[in-house]
N, C-alpha and C positions, 0 to 999 in steps of 0.2 A: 543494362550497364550498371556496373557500380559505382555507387557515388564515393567520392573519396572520404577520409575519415569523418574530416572538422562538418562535411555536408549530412554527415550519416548522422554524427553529434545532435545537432540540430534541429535534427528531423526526431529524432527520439526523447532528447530532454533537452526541457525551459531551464535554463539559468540565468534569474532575473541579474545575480552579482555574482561574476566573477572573484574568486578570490586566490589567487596561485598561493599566496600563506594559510591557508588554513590550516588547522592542526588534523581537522578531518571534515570526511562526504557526507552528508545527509543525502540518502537517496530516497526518495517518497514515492508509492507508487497511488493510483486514484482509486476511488472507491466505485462500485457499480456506474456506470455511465458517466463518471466523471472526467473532470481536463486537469491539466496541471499547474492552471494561475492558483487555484488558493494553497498549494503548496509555493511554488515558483515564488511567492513573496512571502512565502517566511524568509527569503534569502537577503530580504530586506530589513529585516527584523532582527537577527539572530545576529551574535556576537560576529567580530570578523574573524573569531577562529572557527567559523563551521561553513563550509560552503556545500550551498544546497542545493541537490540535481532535484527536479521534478519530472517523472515520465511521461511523458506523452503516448497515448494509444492511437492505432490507425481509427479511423472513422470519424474524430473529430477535431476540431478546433484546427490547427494549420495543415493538420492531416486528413479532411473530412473528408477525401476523393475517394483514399485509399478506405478497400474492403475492411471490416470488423476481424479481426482475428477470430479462430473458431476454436484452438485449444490451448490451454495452460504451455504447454509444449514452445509456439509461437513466441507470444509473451517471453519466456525464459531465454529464449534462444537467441530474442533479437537487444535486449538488452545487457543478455550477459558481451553479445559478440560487440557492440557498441562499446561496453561499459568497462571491458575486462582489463586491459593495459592499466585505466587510469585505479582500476580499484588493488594493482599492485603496487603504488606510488605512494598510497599514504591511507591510514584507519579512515576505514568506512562504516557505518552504522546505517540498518534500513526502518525506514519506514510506512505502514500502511493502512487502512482504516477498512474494514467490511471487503469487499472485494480484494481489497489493495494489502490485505494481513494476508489473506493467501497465493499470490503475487510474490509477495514477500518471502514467503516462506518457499514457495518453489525457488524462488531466485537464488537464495540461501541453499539449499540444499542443494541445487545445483554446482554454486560453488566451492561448495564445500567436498565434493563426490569427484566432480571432474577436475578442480583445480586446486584442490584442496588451502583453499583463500575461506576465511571465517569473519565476519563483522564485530567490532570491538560492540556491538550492541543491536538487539533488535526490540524497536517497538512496534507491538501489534494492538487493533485497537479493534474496539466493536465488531466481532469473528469467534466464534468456534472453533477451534482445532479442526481440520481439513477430514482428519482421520476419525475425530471423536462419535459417538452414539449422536449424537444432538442435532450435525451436522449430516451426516448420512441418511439417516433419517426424516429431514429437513423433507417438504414437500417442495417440485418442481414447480416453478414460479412460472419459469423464460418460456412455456407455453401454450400461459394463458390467451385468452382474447384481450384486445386492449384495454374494454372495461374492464374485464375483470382484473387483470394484472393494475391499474389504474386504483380500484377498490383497496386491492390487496397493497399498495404502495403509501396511500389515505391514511390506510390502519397502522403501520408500522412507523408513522410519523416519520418515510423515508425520502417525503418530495419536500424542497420548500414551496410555501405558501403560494411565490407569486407565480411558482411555474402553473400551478392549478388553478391559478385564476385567468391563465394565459391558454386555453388550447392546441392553438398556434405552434405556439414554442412547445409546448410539452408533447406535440405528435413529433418534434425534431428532436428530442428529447428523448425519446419512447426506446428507437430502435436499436442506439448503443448501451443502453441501460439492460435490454433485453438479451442480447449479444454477448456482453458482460455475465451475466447470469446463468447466460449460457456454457459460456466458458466455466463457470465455478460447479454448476451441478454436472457436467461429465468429468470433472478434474477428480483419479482418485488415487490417494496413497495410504499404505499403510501404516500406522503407527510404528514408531522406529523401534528397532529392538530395544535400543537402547541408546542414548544421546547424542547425535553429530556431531552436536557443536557443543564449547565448553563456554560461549562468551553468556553476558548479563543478559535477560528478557524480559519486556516489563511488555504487562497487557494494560491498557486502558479501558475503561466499558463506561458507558453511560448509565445510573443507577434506573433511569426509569424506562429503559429498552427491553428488548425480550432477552430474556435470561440465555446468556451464553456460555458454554464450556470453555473457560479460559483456564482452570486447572488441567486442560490433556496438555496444553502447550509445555506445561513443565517436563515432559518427556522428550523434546528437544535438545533440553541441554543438561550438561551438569553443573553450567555455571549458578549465579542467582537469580532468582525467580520473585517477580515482583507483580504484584496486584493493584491499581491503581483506580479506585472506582468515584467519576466524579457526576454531580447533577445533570440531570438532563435528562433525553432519549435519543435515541441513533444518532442524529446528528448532536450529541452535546458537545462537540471539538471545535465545532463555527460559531460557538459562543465566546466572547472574546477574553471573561475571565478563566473559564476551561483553556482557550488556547493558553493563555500567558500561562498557565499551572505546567501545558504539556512544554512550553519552550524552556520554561525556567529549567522545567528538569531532564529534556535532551541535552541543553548547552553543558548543567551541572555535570552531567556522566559524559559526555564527549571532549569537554575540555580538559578530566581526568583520565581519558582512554587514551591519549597519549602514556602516560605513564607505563599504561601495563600492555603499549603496544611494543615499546622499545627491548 
């Protein structure tokens, strides 16, 4: 049976603050086994002209019954068919972080292909380009053993601390992160011929992470192409001065993407 719109809403994105003025959408998606509260309260944060969707995935948090999605495809389909009416209604910009840049980027193209809807802005963040050398080449993670995926997670500075000091939680932990994983190492597209999209792109990276291809992303667009490299490693975005750099400058170019949406 299907649920009707506002229930379907719900099920798929956190929105901690309503805002019907906004000038535009932040739509965020989560990083490898992630949920949608540490986005969902930027919407607390950010000026009242941005209101901010955060996705939720099947397998956790109010979803946790429902199965792991198994392809990129999934993902695309269920957010765009959610998300589509309201991303006619007023500039929307996405958001996403390691897992959540390539999310991103299919969501985008998708809309951009089928519906031809373009985002006044995308920020991608700690990710490779889908299509680049770097990422292709990437070794398959989502089949290790749990130690070993566990080791390999250790090295990348890509757990926090207190999950690893929790067993517990970090076996509850384990299997959407792996699922997730799974989904990005059979996700494959080729590099575009030539630009889809014409809007603004800013990549973010953490300076002390593993070195990423954030120059193939410039072959997305023809718009500007922005580089954004701040302290840290993988996680440097849940450090609270790194956030306020990324908020300051979402609000700064969404509060002016009005202008060059009209």
């Amino acid at each position: 049976m299907e649920l009707p719109a506002s229930n379907r809403m719900e099920k798929v994105i956190n929105c901690f603050k309503k805002r019907p003025d906004a000038v535009a959408r932040l739509i965020c998606f989560p990083w490898a086994g992630g949920g949608s509260i540490h986005y969902a309260r930027w919407g607390n944060v950010l000026s009242s002209s941005v209101e901010v969707f955060a996705v939720k995935l099947p397998g956790r948090e109010s979803r946790a019954k429902e199965p792991f999605f198994q392809s990129m495809q999934q993902i695309v389909d269920e957010v765009i068919g959610v998300l589509l009416p309201m991303l006619k209604e007023k500039p929307f910009a996405l958001f996403g972080h390691s897992f959540g840049a390539f999310t991103s980027f299919a969501v985008a193209d998708a809309l951009k292909k089928l519906h031809n809807l373009e985002p006044v802005h995308i920020f991608l963040s700690g990710a490779s380009a889908p299509y680049s050398e770097t990422r292709i080449t990437a070794p398959k993670r989502s089949e290790l053993s749990d130690d070993d995926f566990l080791k390999w997670l250790i090295s990348i500075g890509g757990t926090p601390p207190e999950l690893l000091a929790n067993p517990e939680v970090l076996k509850l932990f384990l299997p959407a992160l792996k699922a997730d994983l799974h989904v990005v190492e059979n996700y494959r597209c080729n590099k575009p011929d030539h630009p889809f999209l014409s809007c603004p792109v800013t990549c973010f990276d953490g300076k002390d992470d593993i070195p990423h291809d954030l120059q193939a992303w410039k072959d997305i667009t023809s718009g500007d192409f922005t580089v954004r490299m701040l302290d840290g490693s993988h996680f440097y975005l849940k450090e609270s001065g790194n956030e306020k750099i990324i908020l300051d400058y979402v609000t700064k170019h969404l509060e002016t993407s009005e202008m060059d949406y009209l």
